[in-house]
N, CA, C and O atoms as a Tripos MOL2 file, in Angstrom:
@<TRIPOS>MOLECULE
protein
  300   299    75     0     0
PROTEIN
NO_CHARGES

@<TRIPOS>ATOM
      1 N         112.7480   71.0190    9.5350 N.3       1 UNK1
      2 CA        113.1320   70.7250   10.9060 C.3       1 UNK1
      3 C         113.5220   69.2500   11.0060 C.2       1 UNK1
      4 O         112.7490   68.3230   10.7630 O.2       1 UNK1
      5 N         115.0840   69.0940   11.4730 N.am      2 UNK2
      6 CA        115.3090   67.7110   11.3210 C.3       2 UNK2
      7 C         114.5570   66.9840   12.6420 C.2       2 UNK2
      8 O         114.3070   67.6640   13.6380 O.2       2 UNK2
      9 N         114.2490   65.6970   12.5860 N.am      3 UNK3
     10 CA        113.6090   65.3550   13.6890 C.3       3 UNK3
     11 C         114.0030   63.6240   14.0400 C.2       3 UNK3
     12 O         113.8250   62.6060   13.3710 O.2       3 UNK3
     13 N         114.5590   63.8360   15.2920 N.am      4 UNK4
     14 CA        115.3880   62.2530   15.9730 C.3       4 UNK4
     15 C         114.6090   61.4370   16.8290 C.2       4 UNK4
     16 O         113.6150   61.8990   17.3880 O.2       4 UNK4
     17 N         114.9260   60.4140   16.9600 N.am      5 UNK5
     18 CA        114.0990   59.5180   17.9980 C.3       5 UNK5
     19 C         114.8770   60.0210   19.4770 C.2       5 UNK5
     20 O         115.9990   60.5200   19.3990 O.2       5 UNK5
     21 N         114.1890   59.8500   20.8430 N.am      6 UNK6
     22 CA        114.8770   60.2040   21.3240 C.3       6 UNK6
     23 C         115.7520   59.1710   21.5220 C.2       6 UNK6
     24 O         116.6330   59.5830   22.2760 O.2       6 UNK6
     25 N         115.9070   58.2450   21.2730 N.am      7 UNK7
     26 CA        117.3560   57.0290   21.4040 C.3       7 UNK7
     27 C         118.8520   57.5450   20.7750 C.2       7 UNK7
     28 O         120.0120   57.3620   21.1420 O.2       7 UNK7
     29 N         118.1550   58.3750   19.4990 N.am      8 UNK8
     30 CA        119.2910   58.8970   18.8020 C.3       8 UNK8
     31 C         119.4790   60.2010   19.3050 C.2       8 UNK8
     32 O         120.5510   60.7390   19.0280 O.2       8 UNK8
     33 N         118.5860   60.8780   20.0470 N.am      9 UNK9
     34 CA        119.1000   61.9840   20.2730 C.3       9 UNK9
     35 C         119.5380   61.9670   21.7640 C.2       9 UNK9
     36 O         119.8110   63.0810   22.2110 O.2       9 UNK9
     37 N         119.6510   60.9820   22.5690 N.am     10 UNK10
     38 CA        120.2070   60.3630   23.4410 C.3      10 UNK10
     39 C         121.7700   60.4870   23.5030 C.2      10 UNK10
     40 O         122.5030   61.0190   24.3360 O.2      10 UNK10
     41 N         122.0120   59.8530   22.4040 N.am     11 UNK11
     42 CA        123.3900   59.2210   21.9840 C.3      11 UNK11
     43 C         124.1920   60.4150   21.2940 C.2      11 UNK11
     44 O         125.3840   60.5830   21.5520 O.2      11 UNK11
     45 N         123.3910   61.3670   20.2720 N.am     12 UNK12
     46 CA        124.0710   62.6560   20.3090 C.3      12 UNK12
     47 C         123.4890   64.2410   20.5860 C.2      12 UNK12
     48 O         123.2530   65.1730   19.8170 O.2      12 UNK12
     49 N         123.3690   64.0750   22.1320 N.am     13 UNK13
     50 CA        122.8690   65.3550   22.4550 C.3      13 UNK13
     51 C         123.7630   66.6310   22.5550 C.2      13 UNK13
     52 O         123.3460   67.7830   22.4290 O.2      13 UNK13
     53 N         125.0270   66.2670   22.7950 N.am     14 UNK14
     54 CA        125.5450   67.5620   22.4660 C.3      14 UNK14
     55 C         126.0210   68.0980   21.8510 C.2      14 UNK14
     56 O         126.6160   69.1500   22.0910 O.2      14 UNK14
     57 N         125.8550   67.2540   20.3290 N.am     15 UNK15
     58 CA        125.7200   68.0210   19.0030 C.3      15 UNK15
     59 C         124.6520   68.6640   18.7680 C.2      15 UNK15
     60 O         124.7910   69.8020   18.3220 O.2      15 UNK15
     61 N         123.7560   68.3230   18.9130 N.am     16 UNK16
     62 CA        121.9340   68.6700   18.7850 C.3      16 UNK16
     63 C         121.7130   69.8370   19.6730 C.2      16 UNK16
     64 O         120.7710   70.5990   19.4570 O.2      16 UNK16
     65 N         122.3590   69.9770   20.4510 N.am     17 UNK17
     66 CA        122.4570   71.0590   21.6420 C.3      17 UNK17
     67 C         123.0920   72.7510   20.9180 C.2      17 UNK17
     68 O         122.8110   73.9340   21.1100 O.2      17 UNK17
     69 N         123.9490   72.0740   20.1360 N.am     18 UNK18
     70 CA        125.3640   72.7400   19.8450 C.3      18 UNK18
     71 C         124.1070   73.1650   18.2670 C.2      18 UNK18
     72 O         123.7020   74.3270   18.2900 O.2      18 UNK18
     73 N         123.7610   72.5790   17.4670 N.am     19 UNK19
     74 CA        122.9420   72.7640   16.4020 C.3      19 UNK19
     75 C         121.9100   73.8560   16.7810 C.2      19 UNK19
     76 O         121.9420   74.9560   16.2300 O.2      19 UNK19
     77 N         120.6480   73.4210   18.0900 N.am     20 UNK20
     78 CA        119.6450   74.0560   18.3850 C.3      20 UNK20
     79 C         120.6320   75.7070   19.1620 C.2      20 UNK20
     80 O         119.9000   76.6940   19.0890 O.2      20 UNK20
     81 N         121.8180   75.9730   19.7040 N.am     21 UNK21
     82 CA        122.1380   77.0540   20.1520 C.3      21 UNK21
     83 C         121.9730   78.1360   18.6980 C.2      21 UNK21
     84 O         121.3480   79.1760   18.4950 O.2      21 UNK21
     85 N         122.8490   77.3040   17.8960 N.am     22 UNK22
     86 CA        123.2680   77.7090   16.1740 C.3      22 UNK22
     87 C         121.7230   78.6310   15.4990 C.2      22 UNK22
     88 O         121.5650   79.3400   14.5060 O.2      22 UNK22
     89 N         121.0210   78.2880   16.3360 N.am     23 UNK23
     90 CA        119.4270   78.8650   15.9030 C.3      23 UNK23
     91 C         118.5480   77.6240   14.9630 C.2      23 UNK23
     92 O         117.4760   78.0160   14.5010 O.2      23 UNK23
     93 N         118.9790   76.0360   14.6340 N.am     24 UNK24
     94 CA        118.0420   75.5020   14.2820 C.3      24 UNK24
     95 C         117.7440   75.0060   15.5600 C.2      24 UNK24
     96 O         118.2940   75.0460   16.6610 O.2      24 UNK24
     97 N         116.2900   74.3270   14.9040 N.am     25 UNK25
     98 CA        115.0200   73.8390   16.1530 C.3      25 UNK25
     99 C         115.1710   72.4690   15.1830 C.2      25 UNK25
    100 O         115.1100   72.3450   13.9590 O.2      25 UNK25
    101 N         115.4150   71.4030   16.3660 N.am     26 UNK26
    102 CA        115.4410   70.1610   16.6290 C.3      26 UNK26
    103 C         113.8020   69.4930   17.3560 C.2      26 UNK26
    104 O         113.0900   69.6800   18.3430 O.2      26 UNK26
    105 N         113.8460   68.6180   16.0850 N.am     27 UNK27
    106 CA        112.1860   67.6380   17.2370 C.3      27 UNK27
    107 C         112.6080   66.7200   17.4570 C.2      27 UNK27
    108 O         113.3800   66.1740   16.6690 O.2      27 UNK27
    109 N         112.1880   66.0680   18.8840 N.am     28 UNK28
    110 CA        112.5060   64.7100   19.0980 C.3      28 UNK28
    111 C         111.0220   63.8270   19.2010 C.2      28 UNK28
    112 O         110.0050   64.1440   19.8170 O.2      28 UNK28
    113 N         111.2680   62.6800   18.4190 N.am     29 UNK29
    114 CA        110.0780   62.2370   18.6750 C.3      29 UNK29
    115 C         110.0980   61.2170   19.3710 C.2      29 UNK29
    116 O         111.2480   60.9150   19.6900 O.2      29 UNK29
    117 N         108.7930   60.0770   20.0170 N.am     30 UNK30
    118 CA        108.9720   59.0840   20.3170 C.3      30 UNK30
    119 C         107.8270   57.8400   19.3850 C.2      30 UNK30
    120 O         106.6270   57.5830   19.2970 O.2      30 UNK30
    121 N         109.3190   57.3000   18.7640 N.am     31 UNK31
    122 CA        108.8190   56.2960   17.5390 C.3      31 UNK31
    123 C         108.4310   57.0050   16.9020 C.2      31 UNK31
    124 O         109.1250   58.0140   17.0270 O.2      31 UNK31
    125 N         107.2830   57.2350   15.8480 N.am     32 UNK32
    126 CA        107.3380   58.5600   15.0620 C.3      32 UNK32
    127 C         106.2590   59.3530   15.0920 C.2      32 UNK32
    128 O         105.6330   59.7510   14.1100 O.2      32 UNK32
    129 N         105.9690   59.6590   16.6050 N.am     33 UNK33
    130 CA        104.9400   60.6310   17.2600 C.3      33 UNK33
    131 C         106.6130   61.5910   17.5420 C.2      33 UNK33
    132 O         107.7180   61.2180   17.9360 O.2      33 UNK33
    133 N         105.9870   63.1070   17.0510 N.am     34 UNK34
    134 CA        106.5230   64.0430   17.9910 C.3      34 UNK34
    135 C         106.2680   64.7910   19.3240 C.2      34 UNK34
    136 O         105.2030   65.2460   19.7410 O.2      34 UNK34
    137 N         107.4550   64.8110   19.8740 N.am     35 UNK35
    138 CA        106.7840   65.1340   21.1430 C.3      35 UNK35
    139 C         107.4580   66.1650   21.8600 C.2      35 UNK35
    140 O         107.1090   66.6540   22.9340 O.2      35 UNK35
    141 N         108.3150   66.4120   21.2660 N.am     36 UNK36
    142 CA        109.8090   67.8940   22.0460 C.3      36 UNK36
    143 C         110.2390   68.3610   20.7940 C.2      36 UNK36
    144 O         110.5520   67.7500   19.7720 O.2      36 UNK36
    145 N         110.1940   69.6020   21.0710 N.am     37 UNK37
    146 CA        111.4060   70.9210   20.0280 C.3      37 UNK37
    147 C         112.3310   71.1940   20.6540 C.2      37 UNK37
    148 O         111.9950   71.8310   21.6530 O.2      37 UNK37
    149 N         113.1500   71.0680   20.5960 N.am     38 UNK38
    150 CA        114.4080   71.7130   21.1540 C.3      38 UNK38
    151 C         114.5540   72.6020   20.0860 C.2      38 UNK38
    152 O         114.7620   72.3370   18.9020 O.2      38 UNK38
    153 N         114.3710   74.0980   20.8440 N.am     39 UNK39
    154 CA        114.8220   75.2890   20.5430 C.3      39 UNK39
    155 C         115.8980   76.6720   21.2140 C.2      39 UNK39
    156 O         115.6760   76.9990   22.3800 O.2      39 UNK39
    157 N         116.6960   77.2040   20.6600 N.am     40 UNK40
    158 CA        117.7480   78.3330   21.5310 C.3      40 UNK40
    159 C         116.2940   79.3940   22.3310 C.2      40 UNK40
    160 O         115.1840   79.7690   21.9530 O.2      40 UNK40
    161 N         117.1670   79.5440   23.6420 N.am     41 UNK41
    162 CA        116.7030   80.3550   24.6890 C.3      41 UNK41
    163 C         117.0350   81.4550   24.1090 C.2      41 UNK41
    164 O         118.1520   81.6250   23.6210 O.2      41 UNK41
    165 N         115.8840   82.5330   24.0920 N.am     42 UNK42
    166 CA        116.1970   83.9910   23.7160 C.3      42 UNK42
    167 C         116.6780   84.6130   24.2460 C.2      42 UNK42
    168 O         116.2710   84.7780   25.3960 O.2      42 UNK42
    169 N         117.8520   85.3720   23.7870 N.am     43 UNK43
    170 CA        118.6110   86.3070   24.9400 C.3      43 UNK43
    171 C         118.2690   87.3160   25.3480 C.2      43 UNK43
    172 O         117.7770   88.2490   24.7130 O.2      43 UNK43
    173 N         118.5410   87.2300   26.7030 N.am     44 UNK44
    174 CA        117.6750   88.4490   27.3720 C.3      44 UNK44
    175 C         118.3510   89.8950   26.4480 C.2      44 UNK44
    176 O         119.4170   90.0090   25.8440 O.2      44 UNK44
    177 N         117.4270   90.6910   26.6180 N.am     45 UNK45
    178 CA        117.6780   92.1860   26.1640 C.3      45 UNK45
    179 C         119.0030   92.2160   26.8750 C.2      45 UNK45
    180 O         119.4410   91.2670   27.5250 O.2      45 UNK45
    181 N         119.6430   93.4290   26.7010 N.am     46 UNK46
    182 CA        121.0020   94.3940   27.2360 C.3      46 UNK46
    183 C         119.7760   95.6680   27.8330 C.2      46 UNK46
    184 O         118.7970   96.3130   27.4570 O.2      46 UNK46
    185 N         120.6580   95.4450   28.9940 N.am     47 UNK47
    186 CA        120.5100   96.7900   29.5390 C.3      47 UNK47
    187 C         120.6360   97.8990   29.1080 C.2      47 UNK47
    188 O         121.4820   97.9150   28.2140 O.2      47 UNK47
    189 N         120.0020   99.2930   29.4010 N.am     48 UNK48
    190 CA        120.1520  100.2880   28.7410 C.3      48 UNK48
    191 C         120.3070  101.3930   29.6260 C.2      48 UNK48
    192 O         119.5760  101.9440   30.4490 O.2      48 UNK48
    193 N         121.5390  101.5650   29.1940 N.am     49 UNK49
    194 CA        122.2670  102.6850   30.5540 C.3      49 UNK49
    195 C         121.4390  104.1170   30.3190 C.2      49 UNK49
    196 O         121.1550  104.5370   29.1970 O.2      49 UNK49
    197 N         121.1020  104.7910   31.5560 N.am     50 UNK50
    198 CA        120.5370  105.7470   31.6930 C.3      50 UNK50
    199 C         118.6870  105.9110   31.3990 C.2      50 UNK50
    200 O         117.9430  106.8220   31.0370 O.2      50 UNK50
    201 N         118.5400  104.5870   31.7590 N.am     51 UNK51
    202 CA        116.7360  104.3220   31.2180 C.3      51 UNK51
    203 C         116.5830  104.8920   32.5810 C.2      51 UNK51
    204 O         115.8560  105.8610   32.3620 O.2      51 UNK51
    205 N         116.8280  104.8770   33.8430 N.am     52 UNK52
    206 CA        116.0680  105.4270   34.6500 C.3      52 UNK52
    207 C         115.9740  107.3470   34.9680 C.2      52 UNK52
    208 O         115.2910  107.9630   35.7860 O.2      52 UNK52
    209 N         116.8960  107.8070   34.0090 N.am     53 UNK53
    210 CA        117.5560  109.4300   34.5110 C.3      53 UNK53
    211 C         116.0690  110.0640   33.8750 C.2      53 UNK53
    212 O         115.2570  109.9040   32.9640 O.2      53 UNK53
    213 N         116.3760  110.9250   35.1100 N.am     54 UNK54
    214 CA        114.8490  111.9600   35.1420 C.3      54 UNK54
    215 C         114.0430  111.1330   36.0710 C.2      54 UNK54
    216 O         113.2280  111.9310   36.5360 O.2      54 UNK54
    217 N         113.8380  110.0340   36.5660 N.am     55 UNK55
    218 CA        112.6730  108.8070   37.4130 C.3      55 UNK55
    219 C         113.0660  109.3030   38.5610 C.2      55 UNK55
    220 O         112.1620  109.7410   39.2740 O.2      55 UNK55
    221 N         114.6370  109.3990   39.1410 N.am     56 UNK56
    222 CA        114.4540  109.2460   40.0580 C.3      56 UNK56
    223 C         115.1090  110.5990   40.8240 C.2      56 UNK56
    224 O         116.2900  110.9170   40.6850 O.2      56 UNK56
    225 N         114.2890  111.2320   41.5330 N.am     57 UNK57
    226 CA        115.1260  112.7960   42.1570 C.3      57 UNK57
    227 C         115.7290  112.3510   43.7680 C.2      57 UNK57
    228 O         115.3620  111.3670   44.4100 O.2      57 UNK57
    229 N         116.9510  113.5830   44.2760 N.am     58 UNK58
    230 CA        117.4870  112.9700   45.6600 C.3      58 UNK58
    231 C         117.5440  114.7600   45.6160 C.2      58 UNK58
    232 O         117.8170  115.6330   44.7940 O.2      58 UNK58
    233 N         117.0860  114.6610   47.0970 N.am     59 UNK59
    234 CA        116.5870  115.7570   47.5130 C.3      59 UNK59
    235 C         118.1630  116.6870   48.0190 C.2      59 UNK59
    236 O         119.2580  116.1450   47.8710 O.2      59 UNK59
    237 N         118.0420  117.9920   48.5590 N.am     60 UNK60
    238 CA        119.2380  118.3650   49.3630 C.3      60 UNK60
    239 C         119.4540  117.6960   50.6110 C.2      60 UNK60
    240 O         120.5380  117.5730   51.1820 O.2      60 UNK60
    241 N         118.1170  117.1880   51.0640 N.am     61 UNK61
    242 CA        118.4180  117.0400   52.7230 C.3      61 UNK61
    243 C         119.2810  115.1650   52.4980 C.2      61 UNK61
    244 O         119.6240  114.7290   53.5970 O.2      61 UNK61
    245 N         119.4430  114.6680   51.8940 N.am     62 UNK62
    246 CA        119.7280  113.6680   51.1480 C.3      62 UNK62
    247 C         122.0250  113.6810   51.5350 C.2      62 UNK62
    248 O         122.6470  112.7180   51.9840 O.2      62 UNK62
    249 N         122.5950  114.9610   51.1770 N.am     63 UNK63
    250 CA        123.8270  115.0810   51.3740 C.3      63 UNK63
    251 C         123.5450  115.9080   53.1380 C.2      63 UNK63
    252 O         124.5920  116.0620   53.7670 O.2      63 UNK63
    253 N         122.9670  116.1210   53.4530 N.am     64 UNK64
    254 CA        123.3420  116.7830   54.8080 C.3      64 UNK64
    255 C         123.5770  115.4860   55.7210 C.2      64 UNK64
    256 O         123.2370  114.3400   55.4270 O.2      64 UNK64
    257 N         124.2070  115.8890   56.8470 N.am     65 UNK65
    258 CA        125.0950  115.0920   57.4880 C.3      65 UNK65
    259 C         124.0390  114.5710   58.5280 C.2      65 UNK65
    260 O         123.0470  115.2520   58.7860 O.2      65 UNK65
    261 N         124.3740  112.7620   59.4080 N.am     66 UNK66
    262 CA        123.1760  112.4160   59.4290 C.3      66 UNK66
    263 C         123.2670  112.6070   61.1860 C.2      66 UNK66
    264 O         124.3380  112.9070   61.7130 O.2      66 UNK66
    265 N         122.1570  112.4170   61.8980 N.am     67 UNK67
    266 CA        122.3560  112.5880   63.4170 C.3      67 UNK67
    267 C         123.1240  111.6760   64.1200 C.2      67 UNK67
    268 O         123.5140  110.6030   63.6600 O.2      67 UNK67
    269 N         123.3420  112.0960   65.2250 N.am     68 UNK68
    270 CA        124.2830  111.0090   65.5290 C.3      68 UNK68
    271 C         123.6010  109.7540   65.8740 C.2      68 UNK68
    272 O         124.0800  108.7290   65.3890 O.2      68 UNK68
    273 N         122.7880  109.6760   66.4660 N.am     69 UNK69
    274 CA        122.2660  108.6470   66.7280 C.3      69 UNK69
    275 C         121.9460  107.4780   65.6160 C.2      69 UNK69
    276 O         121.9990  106.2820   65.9040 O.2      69 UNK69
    277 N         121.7440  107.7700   64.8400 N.am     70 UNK70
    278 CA        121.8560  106.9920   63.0720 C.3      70 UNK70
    279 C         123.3210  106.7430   63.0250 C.2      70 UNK70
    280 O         123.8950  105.6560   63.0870 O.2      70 UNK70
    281 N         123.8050  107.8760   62.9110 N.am     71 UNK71
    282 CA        125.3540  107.1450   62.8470 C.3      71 UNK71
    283 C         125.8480  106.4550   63.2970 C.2      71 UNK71
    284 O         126.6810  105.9430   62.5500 O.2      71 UNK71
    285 N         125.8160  105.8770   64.7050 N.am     72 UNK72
    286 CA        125.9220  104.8800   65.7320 C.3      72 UNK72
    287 C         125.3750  103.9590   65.2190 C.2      72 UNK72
    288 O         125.9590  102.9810   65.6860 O.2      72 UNK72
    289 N         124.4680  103.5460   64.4130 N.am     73 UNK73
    290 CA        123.2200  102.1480   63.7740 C.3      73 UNK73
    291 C         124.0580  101.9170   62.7810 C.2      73 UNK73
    292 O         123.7210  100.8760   62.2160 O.2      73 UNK73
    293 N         125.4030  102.6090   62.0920 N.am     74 UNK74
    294 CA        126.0310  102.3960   61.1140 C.3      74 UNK74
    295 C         127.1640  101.9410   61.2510 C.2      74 UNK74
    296 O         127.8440  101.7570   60.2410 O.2      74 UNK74
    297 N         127.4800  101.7540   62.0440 N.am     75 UNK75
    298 CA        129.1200  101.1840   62.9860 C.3      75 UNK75
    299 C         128.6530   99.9850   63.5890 C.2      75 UNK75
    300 O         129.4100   99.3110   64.2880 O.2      75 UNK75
@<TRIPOS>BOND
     1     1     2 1
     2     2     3 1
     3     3     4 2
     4     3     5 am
     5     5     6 1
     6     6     7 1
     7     7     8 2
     8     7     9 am
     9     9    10 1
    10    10    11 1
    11    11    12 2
    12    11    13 am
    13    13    14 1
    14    14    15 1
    15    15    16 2
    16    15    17 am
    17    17    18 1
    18    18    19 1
    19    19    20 2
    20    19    21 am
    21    21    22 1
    22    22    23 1
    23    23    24 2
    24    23    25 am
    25    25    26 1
    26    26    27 1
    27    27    28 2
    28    27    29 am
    29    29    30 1
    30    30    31 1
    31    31    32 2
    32    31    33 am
    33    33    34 1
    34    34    35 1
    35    35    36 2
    36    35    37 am
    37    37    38 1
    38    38    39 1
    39    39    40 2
    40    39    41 am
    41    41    42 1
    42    42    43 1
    43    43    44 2
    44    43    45 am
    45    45    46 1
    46    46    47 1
    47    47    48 2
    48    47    49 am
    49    49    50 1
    50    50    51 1
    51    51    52 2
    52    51    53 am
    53    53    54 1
    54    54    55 1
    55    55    56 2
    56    55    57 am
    57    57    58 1
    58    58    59 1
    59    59    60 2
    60    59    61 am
    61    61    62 1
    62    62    63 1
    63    63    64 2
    64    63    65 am
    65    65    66 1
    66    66    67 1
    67    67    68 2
    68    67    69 am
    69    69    70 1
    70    70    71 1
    71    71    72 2
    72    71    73 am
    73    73    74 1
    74    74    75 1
    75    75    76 2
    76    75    77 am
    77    77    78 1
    78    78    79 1
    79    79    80 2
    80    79    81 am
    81    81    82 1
    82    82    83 1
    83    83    84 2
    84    83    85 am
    85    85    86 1
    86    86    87 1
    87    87    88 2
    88    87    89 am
    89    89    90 1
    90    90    91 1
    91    91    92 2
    92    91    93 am
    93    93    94 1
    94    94    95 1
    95    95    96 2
    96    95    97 am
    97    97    98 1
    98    98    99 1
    99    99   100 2
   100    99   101 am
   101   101   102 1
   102   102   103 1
   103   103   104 2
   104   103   105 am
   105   105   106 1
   106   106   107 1
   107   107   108 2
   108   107   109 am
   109   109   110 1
   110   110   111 1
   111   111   112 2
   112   111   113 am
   113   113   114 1
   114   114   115 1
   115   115   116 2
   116   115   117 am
   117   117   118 1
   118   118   119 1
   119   119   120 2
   120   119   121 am
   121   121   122 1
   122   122   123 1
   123   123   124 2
   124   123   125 am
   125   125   126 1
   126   126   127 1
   127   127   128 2
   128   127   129 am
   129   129   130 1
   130   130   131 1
   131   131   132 2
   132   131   133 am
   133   133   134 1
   134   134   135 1
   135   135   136 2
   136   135   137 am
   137   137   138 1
   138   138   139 1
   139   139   140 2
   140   139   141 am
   141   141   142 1
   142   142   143 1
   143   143   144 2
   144   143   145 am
   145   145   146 1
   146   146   147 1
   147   147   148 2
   148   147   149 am
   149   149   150 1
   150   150   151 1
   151   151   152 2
   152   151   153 am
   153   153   154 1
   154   154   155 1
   155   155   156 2
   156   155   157 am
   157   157   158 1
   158   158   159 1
   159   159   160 2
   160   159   161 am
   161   161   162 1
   162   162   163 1
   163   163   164 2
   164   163   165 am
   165   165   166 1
   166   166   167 1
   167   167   168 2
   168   167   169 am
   169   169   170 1
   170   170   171 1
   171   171   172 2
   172   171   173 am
   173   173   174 1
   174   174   175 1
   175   175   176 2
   176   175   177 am
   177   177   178 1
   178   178   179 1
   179   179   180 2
   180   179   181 am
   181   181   182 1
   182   182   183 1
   183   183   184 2
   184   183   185 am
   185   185   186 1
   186   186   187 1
   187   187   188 2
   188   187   189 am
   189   189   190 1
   190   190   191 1
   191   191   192 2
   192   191   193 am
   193   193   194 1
   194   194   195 1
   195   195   196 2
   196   195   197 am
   197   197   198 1
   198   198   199 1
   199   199   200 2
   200   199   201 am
   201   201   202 1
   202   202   203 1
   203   203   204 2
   204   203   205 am
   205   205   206 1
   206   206   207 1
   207   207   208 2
   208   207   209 am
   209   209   210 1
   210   210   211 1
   211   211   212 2
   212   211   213 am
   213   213   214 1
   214   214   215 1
   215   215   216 2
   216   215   217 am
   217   217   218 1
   218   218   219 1
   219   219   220 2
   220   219   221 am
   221   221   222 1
   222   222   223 1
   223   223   224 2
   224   223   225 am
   225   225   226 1
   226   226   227 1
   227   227   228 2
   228   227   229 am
   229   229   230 1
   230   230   231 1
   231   231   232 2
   232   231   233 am
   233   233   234 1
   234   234   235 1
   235   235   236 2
   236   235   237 am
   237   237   238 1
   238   238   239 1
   239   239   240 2
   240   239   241 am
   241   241   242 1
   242   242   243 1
   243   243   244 2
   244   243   245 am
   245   245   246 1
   246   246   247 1
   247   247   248 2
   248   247   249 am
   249   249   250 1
   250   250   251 1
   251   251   252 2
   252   251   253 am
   253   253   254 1
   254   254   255 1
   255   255   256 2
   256   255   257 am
   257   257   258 1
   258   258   259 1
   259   259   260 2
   260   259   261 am
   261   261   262 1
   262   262   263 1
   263   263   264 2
   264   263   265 am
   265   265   266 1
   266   266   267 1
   267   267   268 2
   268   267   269 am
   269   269   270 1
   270   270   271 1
   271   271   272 2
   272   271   273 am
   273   273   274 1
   274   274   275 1
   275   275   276 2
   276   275   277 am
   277   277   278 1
   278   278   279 1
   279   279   280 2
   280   279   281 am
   281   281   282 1
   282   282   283 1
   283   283   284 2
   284   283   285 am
   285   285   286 1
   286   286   287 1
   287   287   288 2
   288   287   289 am
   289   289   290 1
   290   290   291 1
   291   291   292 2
   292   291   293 am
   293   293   294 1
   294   294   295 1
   295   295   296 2
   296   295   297 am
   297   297   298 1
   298   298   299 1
   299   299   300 2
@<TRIPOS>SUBSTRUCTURE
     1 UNK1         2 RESIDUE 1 A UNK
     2 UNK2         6 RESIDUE 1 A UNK
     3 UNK3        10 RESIDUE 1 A UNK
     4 UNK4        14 RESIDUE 1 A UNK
     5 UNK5        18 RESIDUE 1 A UNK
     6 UNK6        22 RESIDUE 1 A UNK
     7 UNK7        26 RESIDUE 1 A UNK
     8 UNK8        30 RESIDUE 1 A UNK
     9 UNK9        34 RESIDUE 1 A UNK
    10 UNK10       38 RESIDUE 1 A UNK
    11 UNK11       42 RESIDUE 1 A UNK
    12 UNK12       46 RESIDUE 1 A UNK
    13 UNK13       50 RESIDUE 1 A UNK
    14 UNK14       54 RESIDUE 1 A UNK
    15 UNK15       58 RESIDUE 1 A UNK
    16 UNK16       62 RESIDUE 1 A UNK
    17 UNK17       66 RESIDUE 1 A UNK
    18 UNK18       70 RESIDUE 1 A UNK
    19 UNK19       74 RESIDUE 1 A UNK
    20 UNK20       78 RESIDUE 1 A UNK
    21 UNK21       82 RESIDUE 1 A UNK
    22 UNK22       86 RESIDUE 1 A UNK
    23 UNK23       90 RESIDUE 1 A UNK
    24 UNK24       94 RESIDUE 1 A UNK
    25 UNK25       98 RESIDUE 1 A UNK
    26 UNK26      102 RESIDUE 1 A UNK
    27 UNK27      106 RESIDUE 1 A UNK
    28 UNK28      110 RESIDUE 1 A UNK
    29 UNK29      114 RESIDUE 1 A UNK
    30 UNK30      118 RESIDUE 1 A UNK
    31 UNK31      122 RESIDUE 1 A UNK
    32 UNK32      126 RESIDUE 1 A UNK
    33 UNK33      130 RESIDUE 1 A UNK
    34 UNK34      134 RESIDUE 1 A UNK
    35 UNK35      138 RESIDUE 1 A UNK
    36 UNK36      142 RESIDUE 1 A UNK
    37 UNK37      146 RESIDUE 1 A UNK
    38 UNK38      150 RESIDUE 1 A UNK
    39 UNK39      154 RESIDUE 1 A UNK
    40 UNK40      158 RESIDUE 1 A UNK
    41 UNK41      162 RESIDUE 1 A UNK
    42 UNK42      166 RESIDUE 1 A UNK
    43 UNK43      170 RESIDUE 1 A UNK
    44 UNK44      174 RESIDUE 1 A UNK
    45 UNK45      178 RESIDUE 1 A UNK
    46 UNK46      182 RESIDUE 1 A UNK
    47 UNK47      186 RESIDUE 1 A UNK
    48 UNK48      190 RESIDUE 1 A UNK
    49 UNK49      194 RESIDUE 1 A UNK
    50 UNK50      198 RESIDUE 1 A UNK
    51 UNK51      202 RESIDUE 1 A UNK
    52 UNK52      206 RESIDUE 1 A UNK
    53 UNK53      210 RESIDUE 1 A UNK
    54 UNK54      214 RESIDUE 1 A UNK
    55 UNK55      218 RESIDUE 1 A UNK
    56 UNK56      222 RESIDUE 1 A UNK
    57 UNK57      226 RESIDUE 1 A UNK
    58 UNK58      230 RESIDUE 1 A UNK
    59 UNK59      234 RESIDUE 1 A UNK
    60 UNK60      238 RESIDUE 1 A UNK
    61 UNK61      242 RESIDUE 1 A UNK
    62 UNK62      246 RESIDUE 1 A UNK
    63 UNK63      250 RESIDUE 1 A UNK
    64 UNK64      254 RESIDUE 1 A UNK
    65 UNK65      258 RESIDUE 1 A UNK
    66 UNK66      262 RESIDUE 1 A UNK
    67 UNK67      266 RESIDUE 1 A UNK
    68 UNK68      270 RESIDUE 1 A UNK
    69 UNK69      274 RESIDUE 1 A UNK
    70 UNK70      278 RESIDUE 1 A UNK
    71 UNK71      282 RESIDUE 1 A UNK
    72 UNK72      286 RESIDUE 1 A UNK
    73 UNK73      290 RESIDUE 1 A UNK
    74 UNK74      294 RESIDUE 1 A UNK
    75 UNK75      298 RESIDUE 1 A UNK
């Protein structure tokens, strides 16, 4: 793990940025205590189409037509 002061990693952070995306982990230290990793954010999962089928049921009364008075709350 390469590891910078932060003065130098100051001066090139968005190479170090561009490195830690790449999947290495960057330390920054101060003087030569470490004190930060800069590491890539894990990517969220992908969605997975059809994880909810079968969860959720819609009844018949669901397509029947609605009263009027509701319908009026919809206009």
């Amino acid at each position: 793990m390469p590891t910078y002061t932060i003065h130098a990693a100051k001066t090139n952070l968005s190479k170090l940025v561009a490195r830690a995306e790449a999947g290495e982990e960057i330390v920054l230290a101060r003087g030569k205590e470490p004190v930060v990793k800069i590491v890539p954010v894990a990517p969220k999962p992908k969605r997975k189409f059809g994880r909810l089928k079968g969860k959720i049921k819609i009844g018949p009364e669901f397509f029947e037509q609605l009263p009027e008075d509701e319908l009026k709350l919809w206009e």
